[in-house]
N, C-alpha and C positions, 0 to 999 in steps of 0.2 A: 400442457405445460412443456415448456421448451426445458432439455436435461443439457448438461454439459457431453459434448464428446469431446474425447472419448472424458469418460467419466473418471473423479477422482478415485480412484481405488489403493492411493499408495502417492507418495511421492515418485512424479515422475523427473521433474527436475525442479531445483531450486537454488536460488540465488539470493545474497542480502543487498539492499541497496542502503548508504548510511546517507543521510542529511547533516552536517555538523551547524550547530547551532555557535557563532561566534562570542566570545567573553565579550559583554556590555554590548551584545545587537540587539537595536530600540523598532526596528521595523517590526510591522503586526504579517510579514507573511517572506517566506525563503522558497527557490526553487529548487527543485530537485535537479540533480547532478543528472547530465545525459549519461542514457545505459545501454550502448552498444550491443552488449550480448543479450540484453530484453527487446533487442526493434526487431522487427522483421525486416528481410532484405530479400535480396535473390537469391539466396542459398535457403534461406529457414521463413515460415511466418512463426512466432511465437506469439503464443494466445495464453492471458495471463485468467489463472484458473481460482486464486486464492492472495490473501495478503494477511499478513498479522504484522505485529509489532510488540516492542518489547521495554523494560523497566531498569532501572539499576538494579532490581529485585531478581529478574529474573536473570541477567546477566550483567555482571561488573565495570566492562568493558566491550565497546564495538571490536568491528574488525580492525579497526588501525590502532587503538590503545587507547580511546578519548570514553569517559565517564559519559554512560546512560544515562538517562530524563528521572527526574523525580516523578512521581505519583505526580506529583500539582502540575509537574509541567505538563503530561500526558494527557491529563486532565482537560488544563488550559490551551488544548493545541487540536484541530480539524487539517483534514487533510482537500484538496480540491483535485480530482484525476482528470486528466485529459484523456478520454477513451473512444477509439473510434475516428482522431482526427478534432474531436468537439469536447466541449468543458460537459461531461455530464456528474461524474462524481465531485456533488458541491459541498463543501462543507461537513464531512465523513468525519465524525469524532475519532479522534485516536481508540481513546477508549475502548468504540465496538470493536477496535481491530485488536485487544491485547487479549490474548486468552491463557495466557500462562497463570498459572494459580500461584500467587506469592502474599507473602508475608512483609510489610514495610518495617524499617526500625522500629516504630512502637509495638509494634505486635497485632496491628490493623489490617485488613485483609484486602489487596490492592485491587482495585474495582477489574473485574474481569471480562467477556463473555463465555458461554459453554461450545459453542461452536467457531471454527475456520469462518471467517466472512470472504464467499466465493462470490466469484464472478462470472460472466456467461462467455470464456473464450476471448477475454477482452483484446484489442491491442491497444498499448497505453503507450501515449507520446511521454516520457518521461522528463524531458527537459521543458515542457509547459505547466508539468504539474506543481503544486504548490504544497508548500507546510503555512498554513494559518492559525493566529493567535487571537481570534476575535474580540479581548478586552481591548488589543492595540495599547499593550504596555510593555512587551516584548516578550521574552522568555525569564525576565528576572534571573538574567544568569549573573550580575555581579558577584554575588559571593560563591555559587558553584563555578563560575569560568566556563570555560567553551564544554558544550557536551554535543550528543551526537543520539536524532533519532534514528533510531536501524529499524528496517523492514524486511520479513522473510518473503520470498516471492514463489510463489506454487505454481508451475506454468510446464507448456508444453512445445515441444520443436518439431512444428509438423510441416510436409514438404510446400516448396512456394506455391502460392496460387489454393492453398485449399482453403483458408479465411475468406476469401471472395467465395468459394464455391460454397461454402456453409453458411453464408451470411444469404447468398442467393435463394438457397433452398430455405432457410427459416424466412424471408420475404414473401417466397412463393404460399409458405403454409399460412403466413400473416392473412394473406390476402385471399387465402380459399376461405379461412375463416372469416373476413367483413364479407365476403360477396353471399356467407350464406344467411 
């Protein structure tokens, strides 16, 4: 089994990415806003290690002031990640990503998981990635108005060129393993 390096042991660094969802947007899918300080460049690769997400339950308000997702929207919404240059994270229920334990207005227990959903060191193009709404009836935001889904981001700033070297060395092991 391939482990992540270096391994989560702690927040090493973290960043929120918000999507804001427009009052009366009927399209069944929105991209994610480009994230500069998540690309790798010539200075950093960042290797994205974890991802959650979050409720009007769990927090009131994003980072700019705009009202968090209901439970239904959360519900009603998958995520699509471009990782590695290629569309591989298809269809990722929000859901698995929310792990905060809350409580809804009624007194209902908002659908959770018990673990972070990691990743293996990813690099995620962020401006190809997608929020999808698979009924294709939008986000039903007329009577809530524009809201905004936020993402916590778990990730790491390790020097240029070691994503190539890690990716090398787990190919090489790929490959000892079929030739045996």
């Amino acid at each position: 089994m391939y482990h992540l390096f270096p391994p989560i042991k702690g927040i090493t660094r973290y960043d929120k990415v918000e999507v804001t969802i427009p009052n009366s947007y009927q399209a069944s899918s929105i991209k994610f806003p480009d994230q500069p300080q998540l690309r790798s460049d010539q200075d950093f690769d960042i290797a994205i290690q974890a991802i959650e997400t979050f409720t009007k339950f769990d927090q009131a308000l994003s980072q700019s002031g705009i009202v968090m997702p209901t439970v239904a929207q959360l519900i009603a919404t998958t995520m699509t990640l471009w990782i590695d240059g290629e569309q591989q994270g298809f269809d990722i229920p929000l859901v698995q990503l929310h792990r905060a334990i809350a409580v809804d207005g009624a007194g209902a227990i908002v659908p959770y998981v018990r673990d972070l959903q990691v990743f293996n060191n990813v690099q995620v193009s962020w401006q190809k990635c997608t929020l999808n709404n698979p009924a294709a009836n939008g986000w039903n935001t007329g009577a809530s108005g524009t809201f905004s889904f936020e993402f916590g981001i778990h990730y790491v700033r390790l020097p240029p060129g070691t994503m190539a070297k890690l990716k090398a060395i787990q190919k090489a092991s790929y490959n000892q393993i079929a030739a045996s």
